[in-house]
C-alpha angles and dihedrals in degrees: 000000000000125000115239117249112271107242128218132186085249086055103051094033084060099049079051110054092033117009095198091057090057087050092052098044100032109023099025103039099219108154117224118273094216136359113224112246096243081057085053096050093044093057089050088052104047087043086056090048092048097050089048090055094045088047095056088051089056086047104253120125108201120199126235096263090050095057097042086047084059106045086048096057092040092052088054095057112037078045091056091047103049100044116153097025091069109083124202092207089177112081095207095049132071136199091269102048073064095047091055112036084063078052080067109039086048095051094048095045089048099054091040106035121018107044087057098041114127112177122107113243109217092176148355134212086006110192119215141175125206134196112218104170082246093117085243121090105226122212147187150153132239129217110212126011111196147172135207132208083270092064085238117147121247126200117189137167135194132242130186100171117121098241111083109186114221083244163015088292141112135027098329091056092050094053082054090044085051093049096043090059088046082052085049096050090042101049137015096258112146091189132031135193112219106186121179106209112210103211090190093054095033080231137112141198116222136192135188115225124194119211082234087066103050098083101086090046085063099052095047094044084050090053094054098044084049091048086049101053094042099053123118116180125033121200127196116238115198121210128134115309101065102109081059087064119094091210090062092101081060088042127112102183092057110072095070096051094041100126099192147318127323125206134210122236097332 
């Protein structure tokens, strides 16, 4: 018999928001004909982050310039290798206004959060699977696993997107509040810390979450995994990201919301 597809936050967040993007990429298998460029640069950050806070572990601090050397260099090089693949939607902007600007957010991050971090990581990039009773396994990964003198769990994830709510709040605050059930069910924690760390900003929102509490994330998470398998027409629903979606090129319902032209690896 066949194993059910593993679920993700991404994955039910896309059925969500266009229903033809998660056929293409889920159902159908087609694989994106480009990846946007802020995608791109997200992905060079978080993998910086990511190495700084390794490298601590193995007991080796790494100053500002060091980190931003590094990301530089790594940035270079994915960039070269993936060209074409890397699209510039916006007509005004070009690849290195991008480099760049994660120069910056790193930097930044680097000088504000992490030297006077004190928290101890226990993971990154900790993978986790849940049973919801959904038929579906869900999965994730989280960013950063921490600990405080408390011994209190934190979860905390990274963003490096332009918009910063005012709050603990969206989409961003429901993917925490999913990891911190599959943290529940994995360990005896009665309280948990979710923090959503805004690169851009060098902030971050927090929230505490009781055990007590989780119960209702796992019914509606359920629900939407359930909405989502049982679906069976999906419509596209244009707004204005498409030119963001790397199905756009299979898309009829593009063409007409298309707002100018998009470049490759410039």
């Amino acid at each position: 018999m066949a194993q059910p597809e593993t679920f993700s936050f991404s994955r039910v967040t896309t059925f969500e928001q266009c229903p033809r993007r998660y056929r293409y990429r889920y159902l159908d298998g087609v694989r994106e004909a480009f990846q946007s460029i802020e995608a791109f640069m997200g992905q060079q950050v978080h993998a910086t982050v990511e190495w700084l806070y390794n490298q601590r572990l193995a007991g080796h601090e790494h100053a500002v310039e060091a980190a931003v050397g590094r990301y530089c260099t790594e940035f270079d090089k994915a960039h070269s290798a993936s060209k074409p693949t890397v699209r510039v939607i916006r007509a005004d902007m070009a690849a290195e206004y991008y480099r760049r600007s994660g120069a910056e957010m790193l930097a930044d991050f680097h000088r504000r959060r992490f030297v006077a971090d004190g928290l101890e990581t226990v993971a990154m990039e900790r993978h986790f699977v849940l049973d919801l009773g959904a038929g579906a396994p869900f999965q994730g990964y989280i960013d950063r696993l921490a600990r405080d003198s408390d011994g209190t769990l934190h979860i905390i994830d990274f963003k490096t997107g332009a918009r910063v709510p005012a709050r603990f709040e969206g989409k961003d605050a429901d993917q925490l509040d999913a990891y911190a059930l599959a943290l529940f069910t994995q360990t005896d924690a009665d309280e948990l810390v979710l923090v959503l760390e805004y690169l851009r900003t060098a902030t971050a929102h927090t929230k505490r979450v009781r055990r007590s509490q989780i119960e209702e994330v796992r019914r509606r998470l359920a629900a939407r995994i359930a909405a989502a398998r049982s679906a069976t027409v999906f419509p596209p629903i244009p707004g204005s990201l498409c030119d963001w979606c790397g199905f756009n090129d299979l898309c009829e319902a593009y063409p007409s919301r298309r707002v100018g032209p998009a470049r490759f690896g410039r």
